[in-house]
N, C-alpha and C positions, 0 to 999 in steps of 0.2 A: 442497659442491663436490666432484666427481669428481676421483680420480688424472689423468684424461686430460684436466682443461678446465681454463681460468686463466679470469679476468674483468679487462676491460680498461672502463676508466674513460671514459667518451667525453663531454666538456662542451658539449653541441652549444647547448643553452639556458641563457643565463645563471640561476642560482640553480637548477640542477636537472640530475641527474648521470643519464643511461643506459648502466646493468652492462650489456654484451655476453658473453656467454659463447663464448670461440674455443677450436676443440679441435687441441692439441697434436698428438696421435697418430691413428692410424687404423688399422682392424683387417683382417686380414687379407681377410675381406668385404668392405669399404668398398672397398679398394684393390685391387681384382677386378672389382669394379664400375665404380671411373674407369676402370680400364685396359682394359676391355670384352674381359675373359678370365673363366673359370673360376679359384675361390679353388685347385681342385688344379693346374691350371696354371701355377699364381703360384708354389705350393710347388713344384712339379716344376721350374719352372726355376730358384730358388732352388737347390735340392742339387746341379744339372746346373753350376751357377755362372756363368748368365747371368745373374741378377740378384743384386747384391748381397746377403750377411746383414743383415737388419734387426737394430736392438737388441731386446733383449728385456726386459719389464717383470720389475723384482725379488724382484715377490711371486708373479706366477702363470707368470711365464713366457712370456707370450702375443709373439706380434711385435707392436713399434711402427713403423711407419712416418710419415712426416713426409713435408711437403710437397716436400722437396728430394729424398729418396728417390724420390714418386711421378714425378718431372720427368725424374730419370735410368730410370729405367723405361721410362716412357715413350719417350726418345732412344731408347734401346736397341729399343723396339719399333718405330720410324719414324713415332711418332704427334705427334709436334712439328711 
């Protein structure tokens, strides 16, 4: 199992369990791509401070975004 995914237990058939694998985070690419921009446009308006700082992971550094993030994003773009 990855830093970035949990597994979620889902009982749909009695006597038999289906792992789901749902991802926590999203990477700066990913979330260029919902928002239907350029990943440098994401950072550009990040430093400009139209978009919030995302947290950043502890080992490499990288931004994490989260679905709540992409939703504010989005408001702020008029894509809601």
């Amino acid at each position: 199992m990855s830093f970035f995914t949990k597994t979620q237990d889902y009982n749909i058939y009695p006597g038999k369990v289906l792992l789901v694998m749902v991802k926590l985070f999203l990477k700066s690419e990913e979330v260029a791509k919902k928002l239907g921009i350029s990943k440098q446009t994401l950072l550009r308006y990040e430093k400009k401070g139209i978009f919030p700082c995302p947290r950043r992971n502890r080992v490499n550094n990288w931004r994490e975004y989260t679905d709540t993030d992409i939703d504010s994003m989005k408001q702020i773009l008029g894509r809601i």
